[in-house]
VOTI-523040 format. One record per residue (C-alpha): residue in one letter; y, x, z. Coordinates in steps of 0.25 Angstrom, whole numbers, padded with zeros to 4 digits, always signed. Layout:
AYXZ...
***
This chain:
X+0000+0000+0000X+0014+0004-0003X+0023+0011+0009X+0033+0000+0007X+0020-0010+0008X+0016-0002+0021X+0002+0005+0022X-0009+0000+0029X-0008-0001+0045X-0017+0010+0051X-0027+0006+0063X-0018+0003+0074X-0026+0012+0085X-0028+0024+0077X-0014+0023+0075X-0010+0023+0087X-0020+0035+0089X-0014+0044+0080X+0001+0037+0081X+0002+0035+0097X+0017+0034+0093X+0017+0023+0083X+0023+0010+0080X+0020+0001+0071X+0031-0012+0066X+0030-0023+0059X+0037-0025+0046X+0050-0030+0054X+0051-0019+0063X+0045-0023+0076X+0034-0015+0083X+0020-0022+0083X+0013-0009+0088X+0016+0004+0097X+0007+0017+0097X+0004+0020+0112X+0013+0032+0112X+0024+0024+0106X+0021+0013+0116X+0024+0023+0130X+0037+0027+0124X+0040+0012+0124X+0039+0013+0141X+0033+0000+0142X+0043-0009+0134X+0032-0013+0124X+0034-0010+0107X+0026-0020+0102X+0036-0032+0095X+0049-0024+0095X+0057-0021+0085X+0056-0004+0080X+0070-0003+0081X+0071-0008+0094X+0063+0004+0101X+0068+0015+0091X+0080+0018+0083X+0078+0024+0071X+0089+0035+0068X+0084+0040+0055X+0082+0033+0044X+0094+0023+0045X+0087+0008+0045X+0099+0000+0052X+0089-0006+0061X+0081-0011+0051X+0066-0006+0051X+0061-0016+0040X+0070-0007+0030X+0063+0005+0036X+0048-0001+0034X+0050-0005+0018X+0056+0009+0016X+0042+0015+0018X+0039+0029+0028X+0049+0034+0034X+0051+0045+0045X+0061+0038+0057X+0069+0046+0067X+0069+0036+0080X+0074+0035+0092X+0066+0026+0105X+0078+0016+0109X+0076+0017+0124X+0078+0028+0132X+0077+0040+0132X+0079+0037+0116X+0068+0047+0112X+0068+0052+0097X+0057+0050+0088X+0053+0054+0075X+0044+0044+0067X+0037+0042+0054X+0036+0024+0049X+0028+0021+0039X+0027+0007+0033X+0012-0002+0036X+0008-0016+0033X+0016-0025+0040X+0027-0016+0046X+0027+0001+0049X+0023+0010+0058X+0029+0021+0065X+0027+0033+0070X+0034+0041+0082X+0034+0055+0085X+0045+0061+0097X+0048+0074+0087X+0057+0083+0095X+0057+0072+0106X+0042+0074+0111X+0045+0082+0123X+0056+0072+0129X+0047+0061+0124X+0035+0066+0131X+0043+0066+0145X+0050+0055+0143X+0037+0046+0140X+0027+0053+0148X+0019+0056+0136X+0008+0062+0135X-0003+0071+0125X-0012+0056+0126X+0001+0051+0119X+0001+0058+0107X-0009+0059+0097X-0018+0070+0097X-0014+0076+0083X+0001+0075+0087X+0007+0088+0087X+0016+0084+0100X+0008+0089+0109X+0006+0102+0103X+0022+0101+0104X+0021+0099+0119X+0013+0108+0121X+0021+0121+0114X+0035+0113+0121X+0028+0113+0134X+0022+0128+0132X+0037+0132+0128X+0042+0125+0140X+0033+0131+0149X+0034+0146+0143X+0051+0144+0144X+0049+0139+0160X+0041+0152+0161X+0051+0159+0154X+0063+0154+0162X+0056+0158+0176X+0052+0170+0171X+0067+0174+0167X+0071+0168+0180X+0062+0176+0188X+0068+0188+0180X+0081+0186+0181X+0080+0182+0197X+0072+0197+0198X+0083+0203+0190X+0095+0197+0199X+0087+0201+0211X+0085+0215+0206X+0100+0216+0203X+0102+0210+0218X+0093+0220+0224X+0099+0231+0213X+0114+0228+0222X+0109+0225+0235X+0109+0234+0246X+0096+0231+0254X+0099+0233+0266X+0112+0225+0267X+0110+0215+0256X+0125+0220+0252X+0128+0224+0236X+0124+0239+0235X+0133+0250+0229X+0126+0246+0215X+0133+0233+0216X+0147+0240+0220X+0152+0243+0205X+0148+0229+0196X+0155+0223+0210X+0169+0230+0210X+0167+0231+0193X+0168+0215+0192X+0183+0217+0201X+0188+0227+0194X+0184+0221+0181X+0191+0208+0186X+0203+0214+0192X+0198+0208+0206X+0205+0213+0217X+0197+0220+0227X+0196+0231+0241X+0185+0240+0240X+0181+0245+0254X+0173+0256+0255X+0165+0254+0270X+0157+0264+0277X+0152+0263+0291X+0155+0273+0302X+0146+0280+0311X+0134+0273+0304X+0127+0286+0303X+0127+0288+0317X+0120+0275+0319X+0110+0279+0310X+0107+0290+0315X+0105+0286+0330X+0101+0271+0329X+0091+0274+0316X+0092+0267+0302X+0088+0254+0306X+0101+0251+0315X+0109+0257+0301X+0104+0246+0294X+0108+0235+0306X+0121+0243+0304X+0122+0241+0289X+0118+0227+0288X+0128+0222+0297X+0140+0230+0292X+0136+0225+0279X+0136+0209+0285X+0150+0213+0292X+0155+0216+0279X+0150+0204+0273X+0156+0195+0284X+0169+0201+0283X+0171+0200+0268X+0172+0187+0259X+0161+0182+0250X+0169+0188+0237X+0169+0201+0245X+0157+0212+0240X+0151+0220+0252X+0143+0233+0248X+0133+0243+0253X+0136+0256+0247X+0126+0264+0254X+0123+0269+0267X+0134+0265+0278X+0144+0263+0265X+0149+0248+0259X+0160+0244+0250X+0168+0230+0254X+0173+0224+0241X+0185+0212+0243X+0189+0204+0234X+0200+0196+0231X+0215+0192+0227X+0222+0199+0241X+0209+0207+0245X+0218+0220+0249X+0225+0210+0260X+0212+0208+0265X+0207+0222+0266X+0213+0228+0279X+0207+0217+0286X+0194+0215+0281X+0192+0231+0282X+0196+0230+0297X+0187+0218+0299X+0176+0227+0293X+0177+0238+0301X+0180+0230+0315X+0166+0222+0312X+0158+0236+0307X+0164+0243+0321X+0157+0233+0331X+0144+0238+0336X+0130+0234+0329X+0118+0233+0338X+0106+0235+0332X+0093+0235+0341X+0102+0234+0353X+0110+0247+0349X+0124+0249+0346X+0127+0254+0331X+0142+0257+0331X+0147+0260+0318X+0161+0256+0310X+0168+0255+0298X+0181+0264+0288X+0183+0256+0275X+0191+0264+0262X+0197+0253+0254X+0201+0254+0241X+0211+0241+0232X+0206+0237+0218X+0223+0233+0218X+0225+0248+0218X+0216+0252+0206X+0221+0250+0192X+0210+0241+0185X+0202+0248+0177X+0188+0251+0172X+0179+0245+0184X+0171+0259+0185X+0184+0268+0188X+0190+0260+0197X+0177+0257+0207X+0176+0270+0205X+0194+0274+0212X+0190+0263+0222X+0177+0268+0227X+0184+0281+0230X+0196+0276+0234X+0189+0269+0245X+0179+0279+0248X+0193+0288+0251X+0198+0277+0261X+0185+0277+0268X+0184+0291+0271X+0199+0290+0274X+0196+0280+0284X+0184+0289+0290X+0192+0300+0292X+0205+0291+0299X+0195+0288+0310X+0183+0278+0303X+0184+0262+0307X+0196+0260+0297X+0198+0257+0284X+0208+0264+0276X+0212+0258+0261X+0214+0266+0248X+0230+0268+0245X+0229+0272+0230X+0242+0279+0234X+0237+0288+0244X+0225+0287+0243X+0222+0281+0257X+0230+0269+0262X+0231+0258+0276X+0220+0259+0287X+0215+0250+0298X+0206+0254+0308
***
């Protein structure tokens, strides 16, 4: 029989055996029978007796709600859409029969949405549908990216920690002399205004030498949390080495601010510290050097006038009787003290 005439109907269960998404019309356009996959996308609402174009909108080709017109015109491929939400595509293929047309659907690049969104399963397909095959190379890509992702996550965590560890000073948790230049680099190279103080503890040897290592470290770990507490959040605290840190403040007016956090620093680090029931008597002689008296230049030259500008105030401030602090005077070389 002709196309236009409509071929004969196929047996209806093997259709819907190996078209489990199918419908089938009459010659008006209403639906007299659904393929049991076709039928779970339906939710329940039930296909049978309602019109085509009440459950799908065809986008392509252009029928002007008229699906009789689109019968008598022989095969065609459809671009659908279902009607109710979540107004999933479909891709389908009619083909005129006797006494209507049948229809058949397939999800395209919608079949992984689709599947979640109507619970489907492999029982829903039929078994020479390439979908599942499709599933199974989406799921297999989606599992190798998750493994991928963690994997890149776990390396890059490692990687921060190692960079952490890299600038740490272990036994004070404070940045370490490594994480001194990228820190003062990012002022200069933003023109911040900052004090550098160069810290070293008096008479920590002596406590070394007569209460052991051990009390040192007590020693260390609580001028380093004295220094912390004395300082603002945007203020770097860092362990050089040995009894030797470097206080950077930060900030618009940061040189108002130095006299008296150095004095604070020093009246904290001179009350005794008891460890194991022992006095450890140590205090404090700061050399600060101004970023306002440097003229801004290339970051490695200018750590490099500051660092020995306040190494020469701390040694300026040793020699004047140590438990002071002495700032640079890029005049003289040395400037103001406080005890």
């Amino acid at each position: 029989m002709s196309a236009r005439g409509g071929v004969g109907l196929p047996d209806q269960a093997a259709l819907d055996v190996l078209c489990p998404m199918h419908a089938r019309m009459d010659r008006q356009g209403r639906i007299v029978h659904a393929g049991p996959m076709l039928a779970k996308l339906d939710k329940g609402c039930g296909l049978a007796g309602r019109r085509f174009l009440e459950v799908f909108e065809v986008r392509r080709p252009r029928i002007h709600d008229r699906v009789e017109a689109l019968i008598g015109r022989g095969p065609a491929r459809l671009r659908l859409r279902l009607r109710q939400p979540p107004g999933t595509g479909l891709k389908g293929v009619l083909v005129p029969v006797q006494g209507g047309a049948v229809v058949n659907l397939s999800f395209g690049i919608a079949l992984q949405e689709a599947v979640r969104d109507f619970a489907l399963t492999a029982g829903d397909f039929a078994s020479t549908d390439l979908a599942i095959e499709m599933l199974y190379l989406i799921e297999a890509k989606s599992a190798a990216m998750e493994a991928s992702r963690k994997l890149n996550l776990r390396l890059q965590g490692a990687r921060i920690a190692a960079e952490e560890k890299a600038f740490t000073d272990t036994l004070t948790g404070l940045g370490n002399r490594r994480a001194l230049e990228p820190v003062l680099t990012r002022l200069i190279d933003t023109e911040s205004d900052f004090a550098l103080l160069n810290l070293d503890l008096d008479f920590f040897k002596a406590v070394n030498d007569t209460l052991g290592h051990a009390a040192g470290d007590h020693v260390l770990r609580l001028a380093a949390r004295i220094m912390q507490d004395e300082t603002r959040e945007s203020d770097r605290v860092l362990r050089l080495g040995g009894d030797e840190f470097v206080v950077i403040l930060q900030g618009p007016g940061v040189g108002a601010r130095v006299d008296d956090i150095a004095t604070r620093l020093i009246a904290r680090l001179r009350a005794p510290m008891i460890w194991e029931g022992r006095t450890c008597s140590i205090s404090a002689s700061i050399g600060v050097s101004l970023s306002r008296d440097y003229l801004v230049q290339e970051a490695g030259a200018m750590i490099a006038a500051m660092m020995e500008d306040a190494d020469r105030a701390l040694y300026a401030a040793k020699a004047l009787g140590r438990g002071r602090h002495v700032i640079n005077d890029p005049a003289g070389g040395v400037g103001p003290m406080a005890g």
